[in-house]
C-alpha positions in Angstrom: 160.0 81.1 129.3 156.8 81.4 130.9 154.2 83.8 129.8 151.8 85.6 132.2 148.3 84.0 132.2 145.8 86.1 130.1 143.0 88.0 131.8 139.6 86.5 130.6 138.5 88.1 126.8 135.8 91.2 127.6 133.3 90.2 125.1 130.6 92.8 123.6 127.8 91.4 125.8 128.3 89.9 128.8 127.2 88.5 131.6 126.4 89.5 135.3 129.6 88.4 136.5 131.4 89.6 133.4 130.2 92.7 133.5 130.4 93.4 137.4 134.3 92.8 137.1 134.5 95.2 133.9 133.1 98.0 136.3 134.5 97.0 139.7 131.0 96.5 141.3 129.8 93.8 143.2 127.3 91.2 140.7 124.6 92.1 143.7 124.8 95.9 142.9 125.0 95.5 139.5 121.7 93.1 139.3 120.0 95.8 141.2 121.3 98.4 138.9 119.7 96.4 135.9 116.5 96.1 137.4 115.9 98.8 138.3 116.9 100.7 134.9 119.5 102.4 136.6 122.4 100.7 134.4 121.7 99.5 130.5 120.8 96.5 130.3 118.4 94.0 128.4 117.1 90.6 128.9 117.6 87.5 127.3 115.2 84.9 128.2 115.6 85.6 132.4 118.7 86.6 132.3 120.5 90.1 132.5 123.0 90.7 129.5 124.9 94.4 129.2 126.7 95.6 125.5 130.1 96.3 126.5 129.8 99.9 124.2 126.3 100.9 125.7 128.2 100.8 129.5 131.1 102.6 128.3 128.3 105.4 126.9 126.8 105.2 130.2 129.8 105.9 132.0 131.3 108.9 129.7 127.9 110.2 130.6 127.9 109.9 134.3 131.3 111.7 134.1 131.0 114.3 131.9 129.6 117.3 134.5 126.2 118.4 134.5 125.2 115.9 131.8 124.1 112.9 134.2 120.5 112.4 134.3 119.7 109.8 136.4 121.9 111.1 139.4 120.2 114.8 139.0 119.1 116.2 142.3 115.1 116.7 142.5 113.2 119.6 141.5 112.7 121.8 144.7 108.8 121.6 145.6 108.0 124.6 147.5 106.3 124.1 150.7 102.2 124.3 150.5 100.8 126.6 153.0 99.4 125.1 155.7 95.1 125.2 155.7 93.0 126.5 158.1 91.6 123.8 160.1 88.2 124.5 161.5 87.8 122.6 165.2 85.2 120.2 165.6 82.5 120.5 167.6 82.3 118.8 170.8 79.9 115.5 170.7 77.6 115.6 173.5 77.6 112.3 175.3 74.4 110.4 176.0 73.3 109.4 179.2 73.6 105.8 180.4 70.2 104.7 181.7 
């Protein structure tokens, strides 16, 4: 009998590629993601490494309503009232001579 070849073994930190196919992105989106401190991630040496546990955090959180930070909309800023703008005066123009 044959047996069905295993899928590859999920470690606890992984790499860009490792970790794009363990949440379905692209490794493009996730590298952006990483940098900029959008997705957990950390360093070693120059390259990008993500815990296994620390995404799944990261994902419970941006499911559970109402408890995702970094997707929050922006405060509403009030429009500033526009200033009264005095006209300025005319410049006479000088004579060519």
């Amino acid at each position: 009998m044959r047996t069905e070849p295993q899928k590859a073994e999920i470690r606890e930190v992984m790499d860009i590629r490792q970790a794009s196919d363990y949440l379905g992105i692209s490794p493009d989106t996730l590298y952006k993601y990483a940098s900029e401190g959008f997705i957990p991630a950390f360093k070693l040496g120059n390259r990008w490494r993500f815990k296994r546990s620390r995404l799944d955090e990261w994902m419970d959180l941006q499911s559970t309503p109402g408890m995702q930070p970094s997707l929050r909309q922006p405060d509403v800023v009030q429009p500033k009232k526009p200033q009264s703008v005095r006209p300025r005066q005319k410049r006479t123009i000088r004579a060519i001579r």
